[in-house]
C-alpha angles and dihedrals in degrees: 000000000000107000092173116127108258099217103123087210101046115085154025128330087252101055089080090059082057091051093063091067111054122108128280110271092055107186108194135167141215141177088205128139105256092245089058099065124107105269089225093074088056095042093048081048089234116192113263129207104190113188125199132187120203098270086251119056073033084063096040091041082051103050089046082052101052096047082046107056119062107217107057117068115268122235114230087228157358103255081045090061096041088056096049090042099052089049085053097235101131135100107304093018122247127008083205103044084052088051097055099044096049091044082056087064099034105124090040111145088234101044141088134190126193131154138225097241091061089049098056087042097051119002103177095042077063099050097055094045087052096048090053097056098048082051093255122142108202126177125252088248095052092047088061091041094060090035087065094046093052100046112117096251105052086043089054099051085052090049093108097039102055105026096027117224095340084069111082084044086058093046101048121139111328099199123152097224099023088138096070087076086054104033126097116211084251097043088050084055101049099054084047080058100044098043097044086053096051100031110013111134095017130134084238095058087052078054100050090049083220095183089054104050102027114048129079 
């Protein structure tokens, strides 16, 4: 079994020759901007699963994460990382400038969007939806049974085991809502304004569900 973190961008030089050798299907992940991946996966017209998380509980799941881990640099403080987040200028570059490109590509055959927000409602709803779009017919028995695996809490009592000490920082909390207990009244405001100017009216705001999940 391959037990080798799957970020394309984690990880030695060497890690891309191994990759070579894994096993078709290779299933890999990224948190990389759509115009950084390699062109070949858009030209070989490879499936892609694409999951997003409301900007919000995205931004408070982030700074946690940050102050959690030890080798990436802390914020002093919260207002210090929003700022730096809405600006774009953390690890993996804009959460908007993701989004938009990603809504631009959104009813590609070979593309899939979910969000965070459906999974935790109905995980087993999402795994089938995600099996049949990777081509996969799974019984009725085994979607449950990998529903149950996946859910947030048994991934994170096998944190340790399988990701070693990052991953009870990965693993952290899980909530839907969790930035209520972050988020000032203006800061709430300013990512309304700033989503509703980069994604209002989009087929990926219908997604998000933003008026659901991100509003008070």
């Amino acid at each position: 079994m391959n037990t080798e973190l799957p970020f394309i961008e984690c990880g030695d030089p060497e890690k891309y020759q191994r990759m070579k050798q894994f096993p078709s299907p290779r299933i890999l992940a990224t948190h990389l901007h759509y115009d950084n991946l390699p062109k070949s996966i858009f030209k070989n017209k490879a499936k892609i699963l694409v999951m997003f998380r409301n900007p919000k509980d995205t931004a408070a799941s982030f700074f946690h994460f940050y102050n959690n881990a030890t080798d990436i640099p802390s914020y002093n403080s919260w207002d210090e990382f929003f700022s730096e987040f809405m600006s774009g200028k953390v690890s993996w570059g804009s959460y908007f400038d993701q989004a938009v490109a990603w809504n631009k590509h959104i009813e590609d055959e070979n593309v899939m969007i979910i969000t965070y927000e459906d999974l935790k409602e109905n995980l087993a709803s999402g795994v089938k939806q995600i099996a049949e779009f990777f081509g996969f017919s799974p019984t009725s028995e085994q979607i449950q049974s990998i529903a149950d695996r996946g859910s947030f809490q048994a991934m994170k009592e096998k944190s340790q085991e399988i990701y070693g000490s990052v991953g009870p920082i990965l693993f952290r909390k899980g909530a839907v809502g969790d930035w209520k207990n972050i988020f000032t009244e203006a800061q709430s405001q300013e990512m309304d304004a700033k989503f509703k100017e980069c994604l209002g009216g989009t087929k990926l705001e219908a997604n998000l569900k933003y008026d659901v999940y991100c509003k008070a």
